[in-house]
Gaussian input, Z-matrix of N, CA and C with variables (Angstrom, degrees):
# hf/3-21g

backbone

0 1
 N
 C     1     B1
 C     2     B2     1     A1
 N     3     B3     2     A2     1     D1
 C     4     B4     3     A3     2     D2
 C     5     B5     4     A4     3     D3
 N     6     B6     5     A5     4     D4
 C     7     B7     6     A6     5     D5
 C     8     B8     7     A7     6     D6
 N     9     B9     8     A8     7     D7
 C    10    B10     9     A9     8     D8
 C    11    B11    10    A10     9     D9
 N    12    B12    11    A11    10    D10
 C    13    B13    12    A12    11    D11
 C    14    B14    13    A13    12    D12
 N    15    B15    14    A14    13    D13
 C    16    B16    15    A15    14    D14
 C    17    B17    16    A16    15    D15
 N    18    B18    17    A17    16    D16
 C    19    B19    18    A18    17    D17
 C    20    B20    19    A19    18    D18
 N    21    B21    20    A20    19    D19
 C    22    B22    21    A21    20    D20
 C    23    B23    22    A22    21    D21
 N    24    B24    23    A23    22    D22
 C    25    B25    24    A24    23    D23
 C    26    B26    25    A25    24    D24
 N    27    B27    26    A26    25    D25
 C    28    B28    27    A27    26    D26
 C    29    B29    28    A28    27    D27
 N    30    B30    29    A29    28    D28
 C    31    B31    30    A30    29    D29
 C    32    B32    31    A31    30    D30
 N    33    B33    32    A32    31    D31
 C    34    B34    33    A33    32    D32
 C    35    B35    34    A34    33    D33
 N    36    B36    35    A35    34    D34
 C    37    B37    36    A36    35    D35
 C    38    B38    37    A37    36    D36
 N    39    B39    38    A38    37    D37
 C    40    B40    39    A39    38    D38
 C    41    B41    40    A40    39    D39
 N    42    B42    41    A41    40    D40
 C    43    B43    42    A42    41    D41
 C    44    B44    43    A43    42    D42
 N    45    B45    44    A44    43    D43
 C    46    B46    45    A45    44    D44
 C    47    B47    46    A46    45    D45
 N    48    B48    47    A47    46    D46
 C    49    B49    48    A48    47    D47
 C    50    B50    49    A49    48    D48
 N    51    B51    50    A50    49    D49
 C    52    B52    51    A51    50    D50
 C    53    B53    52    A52    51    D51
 N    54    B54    53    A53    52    D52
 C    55    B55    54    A54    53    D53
 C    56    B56    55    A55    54    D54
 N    57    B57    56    A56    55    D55
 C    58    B58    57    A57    56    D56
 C    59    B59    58    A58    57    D57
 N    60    B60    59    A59    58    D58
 C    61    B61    60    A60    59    D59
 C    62    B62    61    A61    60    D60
 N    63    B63    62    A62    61    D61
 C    64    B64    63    A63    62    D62
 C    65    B65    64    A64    63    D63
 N    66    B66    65    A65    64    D64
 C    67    B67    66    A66    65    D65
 C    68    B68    67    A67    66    D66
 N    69    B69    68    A68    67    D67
 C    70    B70    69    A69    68    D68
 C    71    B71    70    A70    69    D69
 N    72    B72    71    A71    70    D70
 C    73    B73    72    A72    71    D71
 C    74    B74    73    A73    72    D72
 N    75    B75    74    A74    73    D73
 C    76    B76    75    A75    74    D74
 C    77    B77    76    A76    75    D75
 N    78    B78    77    A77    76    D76
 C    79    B79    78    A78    77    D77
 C    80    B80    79    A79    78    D78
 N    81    B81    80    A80    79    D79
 C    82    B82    81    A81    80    D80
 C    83    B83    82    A82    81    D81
 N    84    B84    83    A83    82    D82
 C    85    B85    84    A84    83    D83
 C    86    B86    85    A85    84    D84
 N    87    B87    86    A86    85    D85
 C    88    B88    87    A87    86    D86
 C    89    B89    88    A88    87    D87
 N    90    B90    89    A89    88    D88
 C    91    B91    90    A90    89    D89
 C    92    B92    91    A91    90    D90
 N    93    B93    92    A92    91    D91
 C    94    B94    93    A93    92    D92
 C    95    B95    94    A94    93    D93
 N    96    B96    95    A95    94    D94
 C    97    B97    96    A96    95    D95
 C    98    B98    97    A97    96    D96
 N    99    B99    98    A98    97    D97
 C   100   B100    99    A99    98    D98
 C   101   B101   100   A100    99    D99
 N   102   B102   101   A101   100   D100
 C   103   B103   102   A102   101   D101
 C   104   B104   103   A103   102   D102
 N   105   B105   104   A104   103   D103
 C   106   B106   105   A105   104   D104
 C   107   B107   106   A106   105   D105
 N   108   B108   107   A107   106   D106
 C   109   B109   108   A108   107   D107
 C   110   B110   109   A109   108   D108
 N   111   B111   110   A110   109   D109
 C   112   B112   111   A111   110   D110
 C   113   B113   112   A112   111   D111
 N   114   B114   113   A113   112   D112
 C   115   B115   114   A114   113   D113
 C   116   B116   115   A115   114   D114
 N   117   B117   116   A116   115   D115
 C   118   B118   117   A117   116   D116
 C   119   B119   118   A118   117   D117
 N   120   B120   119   A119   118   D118
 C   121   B121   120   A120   119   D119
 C   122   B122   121   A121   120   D120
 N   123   B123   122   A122   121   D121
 C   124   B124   123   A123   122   D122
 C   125   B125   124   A124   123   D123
 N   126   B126   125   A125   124   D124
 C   127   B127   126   A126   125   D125
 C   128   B128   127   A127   126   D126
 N   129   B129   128   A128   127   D127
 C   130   B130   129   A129   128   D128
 C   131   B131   130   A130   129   D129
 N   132   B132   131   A131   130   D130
 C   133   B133   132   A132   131   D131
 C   134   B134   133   A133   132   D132
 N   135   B135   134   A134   133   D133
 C   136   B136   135   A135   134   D134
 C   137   B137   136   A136   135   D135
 N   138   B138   137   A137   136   D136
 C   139   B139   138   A138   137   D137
 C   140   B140   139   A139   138   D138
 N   141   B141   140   A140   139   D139
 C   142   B142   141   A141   140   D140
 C   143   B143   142   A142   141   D141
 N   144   B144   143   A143   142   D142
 C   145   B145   144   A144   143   D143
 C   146   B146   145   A145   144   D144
 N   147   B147   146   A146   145   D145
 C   148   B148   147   A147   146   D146
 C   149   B149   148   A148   147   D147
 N   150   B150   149   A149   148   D148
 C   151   B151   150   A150   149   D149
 C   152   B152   151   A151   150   D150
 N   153   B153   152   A152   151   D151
 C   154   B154   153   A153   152   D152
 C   155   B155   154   A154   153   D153
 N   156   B156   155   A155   154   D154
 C   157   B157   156   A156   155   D155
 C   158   B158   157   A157   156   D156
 N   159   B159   158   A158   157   D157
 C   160   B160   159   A159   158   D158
 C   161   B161   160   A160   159   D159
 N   162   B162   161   A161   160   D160
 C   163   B163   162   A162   161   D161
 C   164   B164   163   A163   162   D162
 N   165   B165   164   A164   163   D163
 C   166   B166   165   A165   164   D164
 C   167   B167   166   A166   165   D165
 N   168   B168   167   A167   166   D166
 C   169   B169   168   A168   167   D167
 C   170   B170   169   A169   168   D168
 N   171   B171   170   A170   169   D169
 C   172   B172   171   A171   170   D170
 C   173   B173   172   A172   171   D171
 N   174   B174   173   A173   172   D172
 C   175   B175   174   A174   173   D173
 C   176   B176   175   A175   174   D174
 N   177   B177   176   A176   175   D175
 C   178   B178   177   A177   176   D176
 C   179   B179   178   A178   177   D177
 N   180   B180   179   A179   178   D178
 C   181   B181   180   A180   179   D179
 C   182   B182   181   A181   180   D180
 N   183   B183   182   A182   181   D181
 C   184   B184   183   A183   182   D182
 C   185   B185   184   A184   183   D183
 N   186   B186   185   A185   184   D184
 C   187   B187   186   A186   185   D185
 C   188   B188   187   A187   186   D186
 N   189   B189   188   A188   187   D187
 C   190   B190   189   A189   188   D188
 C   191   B191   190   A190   189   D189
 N   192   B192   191   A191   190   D190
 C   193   B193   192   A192   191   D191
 C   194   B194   193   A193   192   D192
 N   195   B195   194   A194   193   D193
 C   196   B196   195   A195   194   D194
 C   197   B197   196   A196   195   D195
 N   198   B198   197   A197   196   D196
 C   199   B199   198   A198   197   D197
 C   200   B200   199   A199   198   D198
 N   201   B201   200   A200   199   D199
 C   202   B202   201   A201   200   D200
 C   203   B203   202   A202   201   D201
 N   204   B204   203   A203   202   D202
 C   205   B205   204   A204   203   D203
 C   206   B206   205   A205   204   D204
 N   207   B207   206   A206   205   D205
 C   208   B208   207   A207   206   D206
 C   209   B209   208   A208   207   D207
 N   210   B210   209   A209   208   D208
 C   211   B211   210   A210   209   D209
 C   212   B212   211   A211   210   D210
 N   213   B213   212   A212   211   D211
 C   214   B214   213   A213   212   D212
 C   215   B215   214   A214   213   D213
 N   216   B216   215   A215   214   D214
 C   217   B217   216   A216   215   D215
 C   218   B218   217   A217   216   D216
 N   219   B219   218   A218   217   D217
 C   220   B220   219   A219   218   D218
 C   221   B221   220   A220   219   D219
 N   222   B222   221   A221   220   D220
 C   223   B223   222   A222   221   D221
 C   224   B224   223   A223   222   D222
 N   225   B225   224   A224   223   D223
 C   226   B226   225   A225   224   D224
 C   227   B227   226   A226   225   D225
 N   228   B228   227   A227   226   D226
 C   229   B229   228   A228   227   D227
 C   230   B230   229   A229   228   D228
 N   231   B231   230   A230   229   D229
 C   232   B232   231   A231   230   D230
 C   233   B233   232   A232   231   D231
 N   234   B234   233   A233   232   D232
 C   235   B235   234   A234   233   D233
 C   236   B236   235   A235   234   D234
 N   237   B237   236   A236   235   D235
 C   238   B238   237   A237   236   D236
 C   239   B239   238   A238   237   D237
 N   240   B240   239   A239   238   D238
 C   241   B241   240   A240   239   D239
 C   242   B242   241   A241   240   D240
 N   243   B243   242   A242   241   D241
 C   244   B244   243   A243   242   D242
 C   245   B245   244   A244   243   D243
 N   246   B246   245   A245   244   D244
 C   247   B247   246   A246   245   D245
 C   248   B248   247   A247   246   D246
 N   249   B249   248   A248   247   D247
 C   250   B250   249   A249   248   D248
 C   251   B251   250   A250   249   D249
 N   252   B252   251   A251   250   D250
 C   253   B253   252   A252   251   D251
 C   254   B254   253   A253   252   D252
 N   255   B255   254   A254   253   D253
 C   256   B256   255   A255   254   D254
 C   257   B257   256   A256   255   D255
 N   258   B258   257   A257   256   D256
 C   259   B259   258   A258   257   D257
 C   260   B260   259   A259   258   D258
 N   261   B261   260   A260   259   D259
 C   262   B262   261   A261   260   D260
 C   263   B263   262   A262   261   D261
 N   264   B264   263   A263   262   D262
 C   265   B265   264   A264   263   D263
 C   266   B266   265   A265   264   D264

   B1=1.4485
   B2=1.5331
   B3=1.0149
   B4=1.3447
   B5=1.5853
   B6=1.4223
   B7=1.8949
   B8=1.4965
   B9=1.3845
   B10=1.9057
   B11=1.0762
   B12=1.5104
   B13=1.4343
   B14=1.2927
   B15=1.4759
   B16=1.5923
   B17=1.8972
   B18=1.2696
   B19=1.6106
   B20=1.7031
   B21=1.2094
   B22=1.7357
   B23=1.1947
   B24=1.2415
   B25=1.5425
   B26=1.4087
   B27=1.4456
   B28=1.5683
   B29=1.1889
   B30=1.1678
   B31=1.8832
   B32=1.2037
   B33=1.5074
   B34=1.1508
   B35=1.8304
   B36=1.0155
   B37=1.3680
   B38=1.3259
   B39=1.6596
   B40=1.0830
   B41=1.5401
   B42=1.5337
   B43=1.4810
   B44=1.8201
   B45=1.3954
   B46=2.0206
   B47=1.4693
   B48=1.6692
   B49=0.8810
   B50=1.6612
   B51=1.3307
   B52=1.2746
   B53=1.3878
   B54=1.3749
   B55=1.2891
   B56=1.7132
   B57=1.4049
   B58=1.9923
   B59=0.5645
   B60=2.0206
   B61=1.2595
   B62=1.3368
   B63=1.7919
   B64=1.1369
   B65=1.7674
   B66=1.4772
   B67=1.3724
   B68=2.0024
   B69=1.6768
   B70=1.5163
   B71=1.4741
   B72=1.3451
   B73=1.2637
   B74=1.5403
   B75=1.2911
   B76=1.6878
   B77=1.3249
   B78=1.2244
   B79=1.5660
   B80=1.7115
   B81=1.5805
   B82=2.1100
   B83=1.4515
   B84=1.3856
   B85=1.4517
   B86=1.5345
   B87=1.1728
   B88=1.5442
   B89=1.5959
   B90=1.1119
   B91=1.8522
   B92=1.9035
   B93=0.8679
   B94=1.7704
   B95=1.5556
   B96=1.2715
   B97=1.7483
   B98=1.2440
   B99=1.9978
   B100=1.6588
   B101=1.4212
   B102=1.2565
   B103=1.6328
   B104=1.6552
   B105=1.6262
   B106=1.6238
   B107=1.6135
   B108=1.1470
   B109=1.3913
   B110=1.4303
   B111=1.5668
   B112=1.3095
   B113=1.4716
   B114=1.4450
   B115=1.2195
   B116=1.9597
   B117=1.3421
   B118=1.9854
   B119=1.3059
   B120=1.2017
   B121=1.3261
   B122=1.6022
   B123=1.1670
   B124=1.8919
   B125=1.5548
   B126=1.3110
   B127=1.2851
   B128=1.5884
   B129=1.3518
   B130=1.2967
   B131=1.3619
   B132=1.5477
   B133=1.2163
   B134=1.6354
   B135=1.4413
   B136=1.4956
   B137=1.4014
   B138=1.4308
   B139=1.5708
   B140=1.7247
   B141=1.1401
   B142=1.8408
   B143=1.6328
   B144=1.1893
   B145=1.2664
   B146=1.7895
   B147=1.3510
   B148=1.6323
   B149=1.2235
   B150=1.2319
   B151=1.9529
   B152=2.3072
   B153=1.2113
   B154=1.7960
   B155=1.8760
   B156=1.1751
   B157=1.7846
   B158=0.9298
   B159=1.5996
   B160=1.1864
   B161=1.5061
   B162=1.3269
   B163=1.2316
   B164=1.5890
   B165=1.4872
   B166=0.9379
   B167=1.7855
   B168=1.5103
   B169=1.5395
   B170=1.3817
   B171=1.5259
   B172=1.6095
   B173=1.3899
   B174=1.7164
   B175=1.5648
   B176=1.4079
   B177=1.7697
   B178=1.4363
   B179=1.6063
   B180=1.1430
   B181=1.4418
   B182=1.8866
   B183=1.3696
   B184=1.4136
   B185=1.7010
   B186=1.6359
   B187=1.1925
   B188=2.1679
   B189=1.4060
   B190=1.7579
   B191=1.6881
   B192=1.0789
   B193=1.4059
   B194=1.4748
   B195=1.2593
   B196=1.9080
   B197=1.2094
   B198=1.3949
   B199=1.3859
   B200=1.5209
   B201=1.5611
   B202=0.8533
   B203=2.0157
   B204=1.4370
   B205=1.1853
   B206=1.8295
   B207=1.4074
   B208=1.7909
   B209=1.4497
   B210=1.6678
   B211=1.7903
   B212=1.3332
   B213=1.4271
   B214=1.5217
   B215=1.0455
   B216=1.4479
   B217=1.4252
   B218=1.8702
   B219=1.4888
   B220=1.0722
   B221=1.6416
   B222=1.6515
   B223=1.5569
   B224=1.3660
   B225=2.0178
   B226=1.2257
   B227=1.4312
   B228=1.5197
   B229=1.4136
   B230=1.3125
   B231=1.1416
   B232=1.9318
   B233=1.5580
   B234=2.1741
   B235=1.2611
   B236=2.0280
   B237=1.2650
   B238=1.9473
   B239=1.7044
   B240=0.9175
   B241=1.6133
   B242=2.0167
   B243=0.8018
   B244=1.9341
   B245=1.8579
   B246=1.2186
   B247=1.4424
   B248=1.2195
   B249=1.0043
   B250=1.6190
   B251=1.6052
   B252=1.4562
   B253=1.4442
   B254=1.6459
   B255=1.1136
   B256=1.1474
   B257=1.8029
   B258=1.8006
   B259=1.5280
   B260=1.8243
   B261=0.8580
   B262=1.8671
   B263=2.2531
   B264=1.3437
   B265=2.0022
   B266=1.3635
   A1=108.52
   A2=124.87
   A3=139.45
   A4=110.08
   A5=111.08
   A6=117.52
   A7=90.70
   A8=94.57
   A9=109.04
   A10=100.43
   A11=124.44
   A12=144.03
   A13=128.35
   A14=125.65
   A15=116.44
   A16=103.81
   A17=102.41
   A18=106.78
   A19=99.59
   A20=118.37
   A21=135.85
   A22=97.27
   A23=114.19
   A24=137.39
   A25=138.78
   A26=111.06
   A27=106.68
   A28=114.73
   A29=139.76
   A30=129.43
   A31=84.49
   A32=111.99
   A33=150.04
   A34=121.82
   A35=146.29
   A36=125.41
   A37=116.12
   A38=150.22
   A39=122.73
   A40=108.78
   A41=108.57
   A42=133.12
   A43=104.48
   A44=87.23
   A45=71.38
   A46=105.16
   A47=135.84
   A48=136.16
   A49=117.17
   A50=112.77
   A51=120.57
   A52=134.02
   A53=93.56
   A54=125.55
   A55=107.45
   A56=104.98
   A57=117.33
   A58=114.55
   A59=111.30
   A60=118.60
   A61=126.37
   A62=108.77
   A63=135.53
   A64=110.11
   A65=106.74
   A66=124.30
   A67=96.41
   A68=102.88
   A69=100.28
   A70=103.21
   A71=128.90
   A72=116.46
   A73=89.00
   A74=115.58
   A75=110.98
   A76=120.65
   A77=121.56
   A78=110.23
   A79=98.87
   A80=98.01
   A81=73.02
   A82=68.97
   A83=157.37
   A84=141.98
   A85=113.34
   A86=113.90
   A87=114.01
   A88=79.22
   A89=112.02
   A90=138.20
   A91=110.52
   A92=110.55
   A93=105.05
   A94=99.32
   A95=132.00
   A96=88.24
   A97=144.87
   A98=85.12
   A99=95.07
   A100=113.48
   A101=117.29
   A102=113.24
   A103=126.39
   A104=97.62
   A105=110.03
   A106=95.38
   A107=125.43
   A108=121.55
   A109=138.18
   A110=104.08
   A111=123.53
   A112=111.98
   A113=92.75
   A114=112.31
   A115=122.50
   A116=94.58
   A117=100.46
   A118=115.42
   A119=119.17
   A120=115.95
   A121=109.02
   A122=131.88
   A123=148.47
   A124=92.74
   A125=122.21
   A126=117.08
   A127=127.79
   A128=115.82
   A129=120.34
   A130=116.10
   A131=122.69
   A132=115.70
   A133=130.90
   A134=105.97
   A135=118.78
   A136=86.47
   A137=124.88
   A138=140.95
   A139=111.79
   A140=110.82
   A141=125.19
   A142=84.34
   A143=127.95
   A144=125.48
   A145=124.63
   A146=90.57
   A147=84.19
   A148=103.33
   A149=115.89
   A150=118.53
   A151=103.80
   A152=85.41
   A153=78.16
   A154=74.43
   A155=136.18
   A156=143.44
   A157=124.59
   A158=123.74
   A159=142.74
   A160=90.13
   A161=137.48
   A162=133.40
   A163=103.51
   A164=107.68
   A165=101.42
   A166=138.12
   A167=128.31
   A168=100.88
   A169=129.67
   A170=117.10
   A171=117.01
   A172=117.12
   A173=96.28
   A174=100.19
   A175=130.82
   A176=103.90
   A177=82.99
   A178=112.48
   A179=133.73
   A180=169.12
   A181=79.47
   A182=110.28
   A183=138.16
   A184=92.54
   A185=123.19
   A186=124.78
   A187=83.08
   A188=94.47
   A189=85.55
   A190=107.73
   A191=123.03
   A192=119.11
   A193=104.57
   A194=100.03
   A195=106.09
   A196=122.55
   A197=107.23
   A198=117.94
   A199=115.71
   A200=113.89
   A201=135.77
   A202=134.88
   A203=75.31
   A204=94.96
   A205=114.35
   A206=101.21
   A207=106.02
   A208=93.25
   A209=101.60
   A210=126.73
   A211=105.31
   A212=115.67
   A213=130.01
   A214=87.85
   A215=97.78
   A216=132.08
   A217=115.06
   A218=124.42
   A219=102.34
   A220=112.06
   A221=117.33
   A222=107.59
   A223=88.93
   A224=101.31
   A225=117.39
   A226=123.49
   A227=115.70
   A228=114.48
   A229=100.20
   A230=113.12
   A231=138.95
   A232=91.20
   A233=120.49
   A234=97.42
   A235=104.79
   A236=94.88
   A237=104.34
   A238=86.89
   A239=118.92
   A240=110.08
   A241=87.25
   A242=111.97
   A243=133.14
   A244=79.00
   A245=128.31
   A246=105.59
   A247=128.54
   A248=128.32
   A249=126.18
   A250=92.09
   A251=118.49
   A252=132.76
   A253=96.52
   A254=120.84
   A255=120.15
   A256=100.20
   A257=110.55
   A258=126.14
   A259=81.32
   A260=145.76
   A261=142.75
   A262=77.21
   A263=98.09
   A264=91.74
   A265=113.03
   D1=131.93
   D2=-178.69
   D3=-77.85
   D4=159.26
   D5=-174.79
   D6=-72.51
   D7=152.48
   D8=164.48
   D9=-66.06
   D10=132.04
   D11=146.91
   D12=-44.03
   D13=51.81
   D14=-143.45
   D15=-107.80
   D16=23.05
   D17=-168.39
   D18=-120.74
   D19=178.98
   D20=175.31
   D21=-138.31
   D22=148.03
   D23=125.97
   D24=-122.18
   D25=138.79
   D26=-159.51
   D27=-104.25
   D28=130.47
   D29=178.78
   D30=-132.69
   D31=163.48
   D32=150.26
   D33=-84.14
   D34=132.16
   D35=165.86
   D36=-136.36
   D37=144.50
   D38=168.52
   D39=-67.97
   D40=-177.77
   D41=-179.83
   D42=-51.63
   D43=-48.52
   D44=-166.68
   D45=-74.74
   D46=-24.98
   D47=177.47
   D48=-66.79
   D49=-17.74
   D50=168.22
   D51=-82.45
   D52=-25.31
   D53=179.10
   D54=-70.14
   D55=-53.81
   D56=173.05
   D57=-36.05
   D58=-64.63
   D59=-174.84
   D60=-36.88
   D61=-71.99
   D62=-174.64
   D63=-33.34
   D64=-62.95
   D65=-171.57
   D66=-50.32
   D67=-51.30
   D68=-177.08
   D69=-47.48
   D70=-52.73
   D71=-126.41
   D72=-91.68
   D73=-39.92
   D74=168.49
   D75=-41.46
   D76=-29.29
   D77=-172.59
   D78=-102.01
   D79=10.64
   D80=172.01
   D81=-104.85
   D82=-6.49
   D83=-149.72
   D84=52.19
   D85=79.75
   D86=-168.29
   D87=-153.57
   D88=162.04
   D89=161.39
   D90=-65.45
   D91=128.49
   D92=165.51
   D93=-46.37
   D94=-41.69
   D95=179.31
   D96=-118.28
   D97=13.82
   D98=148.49
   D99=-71.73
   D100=-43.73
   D101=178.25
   D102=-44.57
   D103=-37.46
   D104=-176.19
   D105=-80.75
   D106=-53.16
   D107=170.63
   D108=-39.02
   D109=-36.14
   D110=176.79
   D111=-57.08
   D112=-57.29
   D113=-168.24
   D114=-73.64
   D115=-39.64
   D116=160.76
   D117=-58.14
   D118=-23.63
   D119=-173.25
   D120=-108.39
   D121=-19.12
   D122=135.07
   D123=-31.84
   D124=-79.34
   D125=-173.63
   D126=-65.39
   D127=-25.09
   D128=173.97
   D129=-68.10
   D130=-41.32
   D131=160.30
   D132=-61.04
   D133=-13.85
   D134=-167.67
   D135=-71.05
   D136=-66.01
   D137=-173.21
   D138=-38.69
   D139=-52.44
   D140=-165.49
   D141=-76.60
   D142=-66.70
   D143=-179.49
   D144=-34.29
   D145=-48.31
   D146=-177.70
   D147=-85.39
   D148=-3.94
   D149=179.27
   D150=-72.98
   D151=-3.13
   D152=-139.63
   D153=-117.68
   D154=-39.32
   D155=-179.82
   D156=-94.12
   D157=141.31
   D158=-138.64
   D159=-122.15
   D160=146.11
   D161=165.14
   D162=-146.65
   D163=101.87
   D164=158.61
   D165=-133.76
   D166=169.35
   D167=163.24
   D168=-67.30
   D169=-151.15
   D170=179.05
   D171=-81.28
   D172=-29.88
   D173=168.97
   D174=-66.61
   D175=-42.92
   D176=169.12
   D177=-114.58
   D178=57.04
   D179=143.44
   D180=-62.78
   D181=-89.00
   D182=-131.96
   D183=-70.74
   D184=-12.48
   D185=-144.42
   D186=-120.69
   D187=-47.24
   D188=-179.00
   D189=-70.04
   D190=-13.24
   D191=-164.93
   D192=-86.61
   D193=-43.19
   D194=163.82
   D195=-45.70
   D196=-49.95
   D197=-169.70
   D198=-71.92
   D199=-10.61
   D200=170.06
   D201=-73.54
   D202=-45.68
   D203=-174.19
   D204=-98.81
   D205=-4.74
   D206=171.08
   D207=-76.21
   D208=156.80
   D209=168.80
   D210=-52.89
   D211=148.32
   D212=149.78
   D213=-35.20
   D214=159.50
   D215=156.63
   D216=-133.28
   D217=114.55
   D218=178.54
   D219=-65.34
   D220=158.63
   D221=167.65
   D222=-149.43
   D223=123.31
   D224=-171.68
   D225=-51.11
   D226=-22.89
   D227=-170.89
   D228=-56.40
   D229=-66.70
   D230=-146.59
   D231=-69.11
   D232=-38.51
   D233=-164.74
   D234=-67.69
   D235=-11.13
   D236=-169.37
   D237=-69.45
   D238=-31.17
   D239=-139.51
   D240=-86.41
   D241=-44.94
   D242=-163.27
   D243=-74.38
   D244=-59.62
   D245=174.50
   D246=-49.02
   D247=-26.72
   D248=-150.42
   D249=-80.76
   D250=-161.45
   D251=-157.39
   D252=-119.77
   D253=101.99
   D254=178.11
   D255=-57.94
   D256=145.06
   D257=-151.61
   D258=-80.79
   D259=-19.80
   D260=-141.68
   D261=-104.74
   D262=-56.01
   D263=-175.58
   D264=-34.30

């Protein structure tokens, strides 16, 4: 059983953009707003995903892992800055 549907969302679209849709969503046989739904949420994960993954080659694979694995370094700015009184205290 699927979650209750208990939310809206509102768009606007012009005619030909309604028109895309529509034509898309008929040929997967889905409703325009399962189709539009499907698909905001296809893309919403696309977005969080690349927010959250690293893609890299061997070079810089080989270049973050270093950077990783060298010592702290103190740097006076940041240690001033982490002292101070955060403005929200």
């Amino acid at each position: 059983m699927s979650p209750a549907k208990d939310s809206r969302i509102y768009l606007r679209a012009s005619a030909s953009q309604t028109t895309l849709i529509r034509r898309a969503a008929e040929v997967q046989r889905k409703s325009m707003s399962e189709f539009v739904l499907d698909s905001a949420c296809r893309s919403a994960e696309s977005a969080l995903y690349d927010l959250r993954t690293i893609r890299l080659d061997e070079r810089g694979w080989a270049q973050f892992t270093a950077a990783l694995d060298r010592d702290a370094r103190v740097v006076p700015e940041l240690q001033e800055l982490f002292n101070e009184k955060a403005p929200w205290d």
